[in-house]
DOBADREN-720394 format. One record per atom (N, C-alpha, C): atom name; residue in three letters; residue number from 1; y negated, x, z. Coordinates in nm, 3 decimals. Layout:
   mimi   kollum   kenu     north      east        up
     CA      Ala    NUM         Y         X         Z
...
***
This chain:
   mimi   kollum   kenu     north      east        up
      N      Unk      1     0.602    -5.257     2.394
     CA      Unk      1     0.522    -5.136     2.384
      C      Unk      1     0.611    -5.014     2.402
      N      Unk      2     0.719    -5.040     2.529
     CA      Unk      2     0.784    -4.922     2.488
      C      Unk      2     0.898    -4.882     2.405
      N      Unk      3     0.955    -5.001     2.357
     CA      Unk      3     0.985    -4.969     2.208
      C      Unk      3     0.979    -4.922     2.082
      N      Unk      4     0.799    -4.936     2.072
     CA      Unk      4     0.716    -4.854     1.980
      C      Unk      4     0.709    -4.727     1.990
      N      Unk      5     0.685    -4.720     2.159
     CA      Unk      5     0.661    -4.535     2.157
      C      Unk      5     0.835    -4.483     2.156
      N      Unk      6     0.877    -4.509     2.221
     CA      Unk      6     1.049    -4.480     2.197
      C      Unk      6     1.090    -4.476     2.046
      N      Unk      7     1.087    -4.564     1.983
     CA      Unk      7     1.110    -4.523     1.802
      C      Unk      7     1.018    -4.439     1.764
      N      Unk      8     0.860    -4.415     1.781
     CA      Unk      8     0.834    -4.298     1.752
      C      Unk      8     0.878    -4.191     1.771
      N      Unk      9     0.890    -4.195     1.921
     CA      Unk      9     0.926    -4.083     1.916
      C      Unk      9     1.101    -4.017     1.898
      N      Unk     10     1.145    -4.096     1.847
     CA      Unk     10     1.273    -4.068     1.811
      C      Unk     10     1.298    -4.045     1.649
      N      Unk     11     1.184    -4.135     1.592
     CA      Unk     11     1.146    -4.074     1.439
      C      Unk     11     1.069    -3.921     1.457
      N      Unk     12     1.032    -3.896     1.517
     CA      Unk     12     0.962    -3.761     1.490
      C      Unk     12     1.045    -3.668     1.574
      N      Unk     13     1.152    -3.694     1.685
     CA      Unk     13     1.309    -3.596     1.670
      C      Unk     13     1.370    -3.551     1.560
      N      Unk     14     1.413    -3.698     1.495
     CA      Unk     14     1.438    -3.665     1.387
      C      Unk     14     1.395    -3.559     1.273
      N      Unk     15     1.281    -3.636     1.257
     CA      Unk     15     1.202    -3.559     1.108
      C      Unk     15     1.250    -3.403     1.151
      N      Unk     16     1.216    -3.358     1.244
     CA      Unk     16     1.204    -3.219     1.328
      C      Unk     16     1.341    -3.165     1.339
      N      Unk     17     1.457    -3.281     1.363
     CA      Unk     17     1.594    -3.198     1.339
      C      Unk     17     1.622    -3.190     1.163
      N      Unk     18     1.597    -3.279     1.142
     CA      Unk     18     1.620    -3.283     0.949
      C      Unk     18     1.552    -3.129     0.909
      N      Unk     19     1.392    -3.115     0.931
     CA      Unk     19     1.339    -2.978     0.909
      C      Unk     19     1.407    -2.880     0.974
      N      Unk     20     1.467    -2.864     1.071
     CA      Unk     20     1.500    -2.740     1.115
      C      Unk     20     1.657    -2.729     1.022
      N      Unk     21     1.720    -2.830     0.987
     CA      Unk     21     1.840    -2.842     0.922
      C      Unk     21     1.806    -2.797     0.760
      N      Unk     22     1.690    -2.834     0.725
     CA      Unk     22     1.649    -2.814     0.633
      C      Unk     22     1.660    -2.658     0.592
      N      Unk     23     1.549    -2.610     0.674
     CA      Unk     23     1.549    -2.448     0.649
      C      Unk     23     1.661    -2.372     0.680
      N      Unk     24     1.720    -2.415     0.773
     CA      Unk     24     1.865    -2.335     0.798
      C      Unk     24     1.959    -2.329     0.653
      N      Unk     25     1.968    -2.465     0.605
     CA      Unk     25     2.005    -2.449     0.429
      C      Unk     25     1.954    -2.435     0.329
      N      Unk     26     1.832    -2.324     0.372
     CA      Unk     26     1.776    -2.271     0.258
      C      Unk     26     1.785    -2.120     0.307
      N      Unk     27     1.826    -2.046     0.393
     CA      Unk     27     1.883    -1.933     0.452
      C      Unk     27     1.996    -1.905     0.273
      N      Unk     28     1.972    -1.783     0.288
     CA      Unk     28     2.075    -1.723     0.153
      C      Unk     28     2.214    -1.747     0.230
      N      Unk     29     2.299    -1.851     0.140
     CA      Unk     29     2.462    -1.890     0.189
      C      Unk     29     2.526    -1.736     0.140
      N      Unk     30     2.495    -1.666     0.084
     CA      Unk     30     2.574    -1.545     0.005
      C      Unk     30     2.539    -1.449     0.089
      N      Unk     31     2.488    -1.442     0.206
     CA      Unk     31     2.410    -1.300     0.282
      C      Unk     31     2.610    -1.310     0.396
      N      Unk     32     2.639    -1.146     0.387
     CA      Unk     32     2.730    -1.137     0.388
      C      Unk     32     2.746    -1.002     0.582
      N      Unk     33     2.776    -1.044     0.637
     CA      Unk     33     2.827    -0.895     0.755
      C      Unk     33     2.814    -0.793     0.725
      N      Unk     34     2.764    -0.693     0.756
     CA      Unk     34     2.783    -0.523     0.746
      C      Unk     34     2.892    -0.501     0.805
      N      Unk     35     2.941    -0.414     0.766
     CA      Unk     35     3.109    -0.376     0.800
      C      Unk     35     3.043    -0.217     0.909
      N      Unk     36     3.131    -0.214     0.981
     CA      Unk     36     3.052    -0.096     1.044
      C      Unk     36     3.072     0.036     0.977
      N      Unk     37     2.961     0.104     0.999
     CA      Unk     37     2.923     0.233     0.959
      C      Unk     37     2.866     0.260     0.822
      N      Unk     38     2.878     0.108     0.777
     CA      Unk     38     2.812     0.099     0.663
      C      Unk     38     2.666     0.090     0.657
      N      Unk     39     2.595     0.168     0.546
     CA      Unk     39     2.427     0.127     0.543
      C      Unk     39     2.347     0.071     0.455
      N      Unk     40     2.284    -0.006     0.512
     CA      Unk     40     2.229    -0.096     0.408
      C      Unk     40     2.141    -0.027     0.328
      N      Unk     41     2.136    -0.054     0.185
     CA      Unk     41     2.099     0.041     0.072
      C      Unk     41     1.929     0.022     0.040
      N      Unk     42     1.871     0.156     0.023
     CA      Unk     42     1.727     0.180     0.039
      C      Unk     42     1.683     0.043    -0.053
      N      Unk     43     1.584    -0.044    -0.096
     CA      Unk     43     1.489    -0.114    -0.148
      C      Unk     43     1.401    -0.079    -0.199
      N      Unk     44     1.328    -0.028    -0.317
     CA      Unk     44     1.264     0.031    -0.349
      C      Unk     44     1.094    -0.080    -0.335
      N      Unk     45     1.006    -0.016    -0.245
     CA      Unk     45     0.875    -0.150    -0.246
      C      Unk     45     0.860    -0.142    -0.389
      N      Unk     46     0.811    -0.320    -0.390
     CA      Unk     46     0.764    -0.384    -0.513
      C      Unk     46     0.627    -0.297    -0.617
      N      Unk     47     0.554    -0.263    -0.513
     CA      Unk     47     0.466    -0.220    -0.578
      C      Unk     47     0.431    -0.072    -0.573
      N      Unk     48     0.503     0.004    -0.478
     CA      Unk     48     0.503     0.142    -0.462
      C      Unk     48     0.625     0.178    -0.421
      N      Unk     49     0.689     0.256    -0.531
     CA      Unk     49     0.836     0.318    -0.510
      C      Unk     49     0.832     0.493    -0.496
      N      Unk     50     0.871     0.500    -0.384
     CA      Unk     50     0.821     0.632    -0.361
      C      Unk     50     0.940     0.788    -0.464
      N      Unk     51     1.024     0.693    -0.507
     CA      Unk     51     1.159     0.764    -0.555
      C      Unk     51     1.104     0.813    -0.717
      N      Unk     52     0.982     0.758    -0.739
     CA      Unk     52     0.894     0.777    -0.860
      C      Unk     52     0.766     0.871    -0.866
      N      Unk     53     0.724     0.912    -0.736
     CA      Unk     53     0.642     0.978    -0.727
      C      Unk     53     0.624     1.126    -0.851
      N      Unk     54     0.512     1.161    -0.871
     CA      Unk     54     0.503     1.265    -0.929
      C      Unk     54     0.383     1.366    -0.841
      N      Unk     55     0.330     1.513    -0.908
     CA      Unk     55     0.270     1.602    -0.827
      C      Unk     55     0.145     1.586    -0.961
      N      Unk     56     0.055     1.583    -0.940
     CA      Unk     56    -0.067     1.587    -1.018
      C      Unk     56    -0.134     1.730    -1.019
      N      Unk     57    -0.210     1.796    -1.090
     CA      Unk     57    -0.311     1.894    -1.044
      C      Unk     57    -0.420     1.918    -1.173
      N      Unk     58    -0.530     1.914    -1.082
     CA      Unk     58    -0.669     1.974    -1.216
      C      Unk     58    -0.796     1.979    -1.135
      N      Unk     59    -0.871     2.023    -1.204
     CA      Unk     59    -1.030     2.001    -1.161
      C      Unk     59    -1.035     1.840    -1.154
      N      Unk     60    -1.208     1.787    -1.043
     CA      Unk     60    -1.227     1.691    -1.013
      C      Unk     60    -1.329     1.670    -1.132
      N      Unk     61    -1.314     1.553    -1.256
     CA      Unk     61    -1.448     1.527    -1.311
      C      Unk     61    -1.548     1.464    -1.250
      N      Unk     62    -1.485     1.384    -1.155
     CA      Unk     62    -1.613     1.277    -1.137
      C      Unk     62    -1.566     1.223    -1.003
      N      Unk     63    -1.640     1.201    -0.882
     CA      Unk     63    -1.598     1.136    -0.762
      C      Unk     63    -1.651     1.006    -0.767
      N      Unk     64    -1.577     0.897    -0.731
     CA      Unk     64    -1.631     0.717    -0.672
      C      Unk     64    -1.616     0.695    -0.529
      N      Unk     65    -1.717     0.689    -0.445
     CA      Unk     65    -1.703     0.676    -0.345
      C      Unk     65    -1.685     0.519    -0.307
      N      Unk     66    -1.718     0.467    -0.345
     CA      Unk     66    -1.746     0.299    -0.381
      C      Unk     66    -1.692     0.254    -0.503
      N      Unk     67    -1.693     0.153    -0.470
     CA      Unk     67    -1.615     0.021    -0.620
      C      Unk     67    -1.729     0.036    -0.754
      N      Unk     68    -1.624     0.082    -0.868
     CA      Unk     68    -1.731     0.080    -0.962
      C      Unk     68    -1.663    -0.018    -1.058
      N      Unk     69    -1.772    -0.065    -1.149
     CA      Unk     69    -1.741    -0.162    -1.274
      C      Unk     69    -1.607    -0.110    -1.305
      N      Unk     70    -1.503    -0.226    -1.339
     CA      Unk     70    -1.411    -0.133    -1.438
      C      Unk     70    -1.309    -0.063    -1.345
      N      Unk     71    -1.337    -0.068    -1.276
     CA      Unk     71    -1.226     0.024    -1.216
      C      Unk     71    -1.159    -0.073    -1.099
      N      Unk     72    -1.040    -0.041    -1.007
     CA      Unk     72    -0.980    -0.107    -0.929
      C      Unk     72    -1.048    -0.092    -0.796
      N      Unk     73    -1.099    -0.183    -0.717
     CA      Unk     73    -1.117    -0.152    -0.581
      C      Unk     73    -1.104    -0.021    -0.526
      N      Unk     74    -1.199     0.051    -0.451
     CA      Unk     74    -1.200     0.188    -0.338
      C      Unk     74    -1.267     0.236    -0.416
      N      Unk     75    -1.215     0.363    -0.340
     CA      Unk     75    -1.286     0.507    -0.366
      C      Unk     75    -1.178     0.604    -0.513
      N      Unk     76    -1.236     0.650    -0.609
     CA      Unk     76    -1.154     0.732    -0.728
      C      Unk     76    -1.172     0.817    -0.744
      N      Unk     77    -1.134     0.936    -0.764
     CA      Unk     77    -1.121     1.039    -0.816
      C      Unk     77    -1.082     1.051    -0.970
      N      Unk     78    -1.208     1.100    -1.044
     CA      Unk     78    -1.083     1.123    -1.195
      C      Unk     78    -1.080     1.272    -1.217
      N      Unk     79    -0.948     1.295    -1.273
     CA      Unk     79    -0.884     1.427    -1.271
      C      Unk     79    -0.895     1.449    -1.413
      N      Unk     80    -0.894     1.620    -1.460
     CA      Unk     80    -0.882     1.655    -1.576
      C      Unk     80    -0.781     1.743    -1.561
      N      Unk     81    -0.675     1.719    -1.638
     CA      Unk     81    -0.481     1.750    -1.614
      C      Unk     81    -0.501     1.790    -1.791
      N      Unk     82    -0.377     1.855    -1.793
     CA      Unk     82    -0.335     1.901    -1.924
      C      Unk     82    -0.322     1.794    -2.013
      N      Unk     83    -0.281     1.658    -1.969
     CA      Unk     83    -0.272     1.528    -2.083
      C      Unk     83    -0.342     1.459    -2.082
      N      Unk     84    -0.518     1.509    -2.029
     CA      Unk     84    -0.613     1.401    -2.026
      C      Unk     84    -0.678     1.371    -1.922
      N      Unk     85    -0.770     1.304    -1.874
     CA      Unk     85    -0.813     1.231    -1.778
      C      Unk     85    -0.696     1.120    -1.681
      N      Unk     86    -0.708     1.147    -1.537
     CA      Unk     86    -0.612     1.042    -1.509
      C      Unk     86    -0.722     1.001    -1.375
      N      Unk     87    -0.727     0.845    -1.367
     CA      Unk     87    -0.786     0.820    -1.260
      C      Unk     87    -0.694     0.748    -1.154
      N      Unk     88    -0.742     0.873    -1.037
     CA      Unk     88    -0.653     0.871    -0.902
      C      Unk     88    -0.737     0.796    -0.843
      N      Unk     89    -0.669     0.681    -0.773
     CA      Unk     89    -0.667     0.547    -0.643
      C      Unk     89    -0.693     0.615    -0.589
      N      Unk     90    -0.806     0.641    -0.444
     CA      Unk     90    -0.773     0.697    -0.327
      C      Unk     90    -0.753     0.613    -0.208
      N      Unk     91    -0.775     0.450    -0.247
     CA      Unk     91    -0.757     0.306    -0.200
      C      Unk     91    -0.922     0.342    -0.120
      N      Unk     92    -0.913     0.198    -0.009
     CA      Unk     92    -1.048     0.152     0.015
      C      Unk     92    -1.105     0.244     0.111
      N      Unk     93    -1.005     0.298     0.181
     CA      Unk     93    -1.062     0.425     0.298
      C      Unk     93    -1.056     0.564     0.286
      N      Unk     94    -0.977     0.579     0.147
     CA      Unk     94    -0.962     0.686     0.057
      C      Unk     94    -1.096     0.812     0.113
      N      Unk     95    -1.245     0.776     0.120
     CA      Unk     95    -1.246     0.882     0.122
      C      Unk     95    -1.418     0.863     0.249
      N      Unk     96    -1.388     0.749     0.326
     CA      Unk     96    -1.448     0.712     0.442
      C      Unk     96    -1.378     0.771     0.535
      N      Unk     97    -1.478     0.755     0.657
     CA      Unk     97    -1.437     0.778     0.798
      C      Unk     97    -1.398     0.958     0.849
      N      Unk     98    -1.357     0.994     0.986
     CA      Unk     98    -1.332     1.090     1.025
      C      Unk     98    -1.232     1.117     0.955
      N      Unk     99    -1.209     1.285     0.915
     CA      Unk     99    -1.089     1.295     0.847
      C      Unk     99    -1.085     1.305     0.716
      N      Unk    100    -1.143     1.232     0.640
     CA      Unk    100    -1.134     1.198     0.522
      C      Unk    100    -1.233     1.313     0.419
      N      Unk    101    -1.124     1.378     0.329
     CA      Unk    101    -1.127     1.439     0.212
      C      Unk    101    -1.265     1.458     0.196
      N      Unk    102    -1.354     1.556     0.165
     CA      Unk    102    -1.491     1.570     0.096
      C      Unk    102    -1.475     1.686    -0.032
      N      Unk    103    -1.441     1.608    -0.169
     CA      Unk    103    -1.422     1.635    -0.283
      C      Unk    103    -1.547     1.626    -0.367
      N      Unk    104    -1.552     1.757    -0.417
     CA      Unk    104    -1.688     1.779    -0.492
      C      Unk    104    -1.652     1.814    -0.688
      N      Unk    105    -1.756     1.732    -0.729
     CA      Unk    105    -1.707     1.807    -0.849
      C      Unk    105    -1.688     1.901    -0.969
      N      Unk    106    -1.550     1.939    -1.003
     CA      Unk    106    -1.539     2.063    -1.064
      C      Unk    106    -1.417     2.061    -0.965
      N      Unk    107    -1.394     2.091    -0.846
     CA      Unk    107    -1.291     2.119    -0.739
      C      Unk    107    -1.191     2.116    -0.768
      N      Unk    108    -1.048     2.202    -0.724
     CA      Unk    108    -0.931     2.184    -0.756
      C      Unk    108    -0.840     2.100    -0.676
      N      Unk    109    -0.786     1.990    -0.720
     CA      Unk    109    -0.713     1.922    -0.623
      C      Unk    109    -0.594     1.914    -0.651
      N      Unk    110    -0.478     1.872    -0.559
     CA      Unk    110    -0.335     1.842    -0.626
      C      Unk    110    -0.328     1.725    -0.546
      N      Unk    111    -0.296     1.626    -0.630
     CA      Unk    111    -0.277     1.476    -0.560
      C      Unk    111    -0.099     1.451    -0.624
      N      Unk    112    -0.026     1.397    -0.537
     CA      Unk    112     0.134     1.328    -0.497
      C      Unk    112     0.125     1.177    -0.494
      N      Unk    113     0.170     1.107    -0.598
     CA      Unk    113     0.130     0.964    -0.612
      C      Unk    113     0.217     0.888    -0.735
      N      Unk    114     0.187     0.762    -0.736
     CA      Unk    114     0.289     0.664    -0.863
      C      Unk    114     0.192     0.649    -0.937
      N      Unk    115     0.231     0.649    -1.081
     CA      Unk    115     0.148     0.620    -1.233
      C      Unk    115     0.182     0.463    -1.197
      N      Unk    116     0.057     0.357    -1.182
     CA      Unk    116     0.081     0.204    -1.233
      C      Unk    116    -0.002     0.159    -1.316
      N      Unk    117     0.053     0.049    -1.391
     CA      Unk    117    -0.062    -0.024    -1.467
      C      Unk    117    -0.147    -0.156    -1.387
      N      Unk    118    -0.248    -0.152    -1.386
     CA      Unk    118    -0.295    -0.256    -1.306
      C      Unk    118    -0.435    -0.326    -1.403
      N      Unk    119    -0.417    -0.430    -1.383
     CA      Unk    119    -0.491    -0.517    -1.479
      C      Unk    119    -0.542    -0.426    -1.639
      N      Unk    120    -0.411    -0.423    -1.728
     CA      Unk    120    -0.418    -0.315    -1.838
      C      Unk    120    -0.449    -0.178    -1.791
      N      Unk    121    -0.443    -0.145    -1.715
     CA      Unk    121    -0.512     0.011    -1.711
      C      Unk    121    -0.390     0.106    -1.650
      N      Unk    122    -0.393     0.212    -1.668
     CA      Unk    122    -0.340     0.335    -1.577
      C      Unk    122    -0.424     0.376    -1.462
      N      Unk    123    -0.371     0.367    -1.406
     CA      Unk    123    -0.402     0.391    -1.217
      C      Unk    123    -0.293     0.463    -1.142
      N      Unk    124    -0.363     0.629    -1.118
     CA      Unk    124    -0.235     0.705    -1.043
      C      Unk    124    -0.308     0.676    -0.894
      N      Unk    125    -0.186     0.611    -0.828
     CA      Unk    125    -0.179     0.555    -0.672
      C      Unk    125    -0.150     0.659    -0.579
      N      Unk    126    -0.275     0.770    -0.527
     CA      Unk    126    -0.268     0.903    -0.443
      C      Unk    126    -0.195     0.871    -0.321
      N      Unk    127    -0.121     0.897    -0.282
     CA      Unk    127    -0.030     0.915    -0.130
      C      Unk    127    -0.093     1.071    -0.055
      N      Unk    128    -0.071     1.119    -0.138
     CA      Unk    128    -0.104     1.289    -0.053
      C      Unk    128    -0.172     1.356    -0.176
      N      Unk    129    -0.284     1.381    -0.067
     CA      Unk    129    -0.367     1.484    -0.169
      C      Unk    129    -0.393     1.609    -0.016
      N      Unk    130    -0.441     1.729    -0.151
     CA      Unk    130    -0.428     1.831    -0.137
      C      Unk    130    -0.536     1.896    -0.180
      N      Unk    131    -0.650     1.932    -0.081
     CA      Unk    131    -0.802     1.976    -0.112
      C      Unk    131    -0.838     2.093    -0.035
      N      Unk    132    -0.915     2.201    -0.074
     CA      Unk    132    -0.935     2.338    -0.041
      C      Unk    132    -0.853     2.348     0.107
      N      Unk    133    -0.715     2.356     0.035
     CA      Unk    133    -0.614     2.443     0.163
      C      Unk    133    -0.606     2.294     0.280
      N      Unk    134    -0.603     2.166     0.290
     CA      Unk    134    -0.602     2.085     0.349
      C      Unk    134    -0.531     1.989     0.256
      N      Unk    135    -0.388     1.938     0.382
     CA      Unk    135    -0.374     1.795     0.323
      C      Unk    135    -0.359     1.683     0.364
      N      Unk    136    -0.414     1.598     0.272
     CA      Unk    136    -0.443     1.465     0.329
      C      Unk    136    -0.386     1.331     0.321
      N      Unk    137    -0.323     1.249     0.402
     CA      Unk    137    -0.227     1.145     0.374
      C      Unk    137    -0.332     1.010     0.320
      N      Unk    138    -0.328     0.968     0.234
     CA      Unk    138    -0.430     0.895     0.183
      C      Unk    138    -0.356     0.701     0.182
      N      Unk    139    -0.213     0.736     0.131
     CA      Unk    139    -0.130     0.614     0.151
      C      Unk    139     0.030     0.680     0.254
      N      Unk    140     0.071     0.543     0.311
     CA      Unk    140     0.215     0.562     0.360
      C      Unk    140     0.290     0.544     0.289
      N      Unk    141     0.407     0.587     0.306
     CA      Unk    141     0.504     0.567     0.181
      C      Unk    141     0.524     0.444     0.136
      N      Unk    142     0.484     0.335     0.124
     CA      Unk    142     0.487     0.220     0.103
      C      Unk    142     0.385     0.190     0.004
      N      Unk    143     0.285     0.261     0.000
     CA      Unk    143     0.147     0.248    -0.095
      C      Unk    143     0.018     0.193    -0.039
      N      Unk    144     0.026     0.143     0.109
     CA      Unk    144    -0.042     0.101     0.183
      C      Unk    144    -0.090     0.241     0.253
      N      Unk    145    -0.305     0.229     0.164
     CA      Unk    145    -0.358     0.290     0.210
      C      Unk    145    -0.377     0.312     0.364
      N      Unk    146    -0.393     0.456     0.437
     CA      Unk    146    -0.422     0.493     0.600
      C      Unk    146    -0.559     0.459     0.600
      N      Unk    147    -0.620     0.386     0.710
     CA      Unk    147    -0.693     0.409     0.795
      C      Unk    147    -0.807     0.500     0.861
      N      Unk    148    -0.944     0.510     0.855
     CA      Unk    148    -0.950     0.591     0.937
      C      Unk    148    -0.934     0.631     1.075
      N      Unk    149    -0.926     0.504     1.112
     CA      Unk    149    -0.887     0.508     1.272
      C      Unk    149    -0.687     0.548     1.262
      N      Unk    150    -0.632     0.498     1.123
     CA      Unk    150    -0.512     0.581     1.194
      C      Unk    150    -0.478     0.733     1.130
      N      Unk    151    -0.575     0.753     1.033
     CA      Unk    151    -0.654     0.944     1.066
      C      Unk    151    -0.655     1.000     1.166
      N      Unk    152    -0.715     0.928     1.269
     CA      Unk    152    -0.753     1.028     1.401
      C      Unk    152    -0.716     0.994     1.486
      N      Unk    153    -0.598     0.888     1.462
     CA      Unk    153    -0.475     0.898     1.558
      C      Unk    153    -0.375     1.031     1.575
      N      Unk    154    -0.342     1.014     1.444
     CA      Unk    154    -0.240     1.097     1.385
      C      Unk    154    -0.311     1.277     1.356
      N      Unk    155    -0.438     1.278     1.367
     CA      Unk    155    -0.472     1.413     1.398
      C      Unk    155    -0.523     1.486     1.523
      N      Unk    156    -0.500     1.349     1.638
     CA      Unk    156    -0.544     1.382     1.776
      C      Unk    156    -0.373     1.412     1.820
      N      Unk    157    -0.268     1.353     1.802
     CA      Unk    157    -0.148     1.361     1.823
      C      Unk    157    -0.110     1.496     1.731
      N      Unk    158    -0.161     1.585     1.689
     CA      Unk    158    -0.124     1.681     1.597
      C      Unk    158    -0.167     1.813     1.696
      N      Unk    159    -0.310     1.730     1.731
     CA      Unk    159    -0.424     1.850     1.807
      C      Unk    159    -0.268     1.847     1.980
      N      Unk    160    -0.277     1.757     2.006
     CA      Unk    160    -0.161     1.813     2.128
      C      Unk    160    -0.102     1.830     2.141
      N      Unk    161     0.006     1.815     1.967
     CA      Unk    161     0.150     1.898     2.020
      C      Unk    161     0.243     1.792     2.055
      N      Unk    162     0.250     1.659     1.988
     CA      Unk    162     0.315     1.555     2.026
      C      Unk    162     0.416     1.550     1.884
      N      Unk    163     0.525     1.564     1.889
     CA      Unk    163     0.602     1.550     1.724
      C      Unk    163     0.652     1.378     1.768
      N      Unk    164     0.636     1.355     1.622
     CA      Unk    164     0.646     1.201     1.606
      C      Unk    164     0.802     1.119     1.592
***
């Protein structure tokens, strides 16, 4: 009997050193030292590159407060710009909670954001918008929509005078 449990459990050492040996040689063999003072070079995110951004501006045609047919998840704004209609992402908290933007339409806005295509379509991805003399961080530089709870983090830390 205790032979049995002893080879078990010496087969399942094993298996467990083989796996950990395993993943260690699947670690990139080519990942190389930083030499000092050297810096490792920006990455642009996969899906929001902020080095692409552009400045938008027009009247508001039409506000989505909610998910509509056809369109991508959240809340949208579509804009009327000199080359057309462009419909601005404001993502899912875009335009919920304390804090958050109250855009009427006709209104003049300037929204800061990436042109993407997402399931065939054009979709400008708002980071910072800009509504009667107020502006509003809508995504982090990453493209990952804010929060409303981290809205009124970041505007209670504003209200006291705390620099970040």
């Amino acid at each position: 009997m205790r032979r049995h449990c002893l080879k078990q459990t010496n087969r399942m050492i094993a298996g467990l050193v083989a796996g950990l040996l395993f993943a260690i040689a699947a670690i990139s063999l080519n990942a190389q030292p930083m030499r000092s003072g050297e810096k490792r070079p920006a990455q642009p995110h996969p899906f929001y590159d902020i080095a692409k951004e552009v400045t938008l501006s027009g009247p508001v045609s039409a506000v989505y407060e909610r998910p509509v047919a056809g369109l991508m998840a959240g809340s949208h704004v579509m804009l009327s710009t000199g080359s057309g209609k462009v419909d601005a992402s404001l993502g899912k908290w875009g335009l919920r909670g304390k804090g958050a933007p109250a855009i009427a339409n006709g209104e003049q806005v300037t929204v800061r954001g990436v042109m993407r295509t997402i399931r065939n379509k054009e979709v400008f991805l708002v980071r910072v918008m800009e509504v009667g003399g107020h502006t509003y961080n809508i995504r982090n530089e990453h493209g990952v929509p804010v929060s409303p709870q981290s809205r009124e983090r970041a505007e209670k830390t504003v209200q006291k005078g705390v620099s970040l």
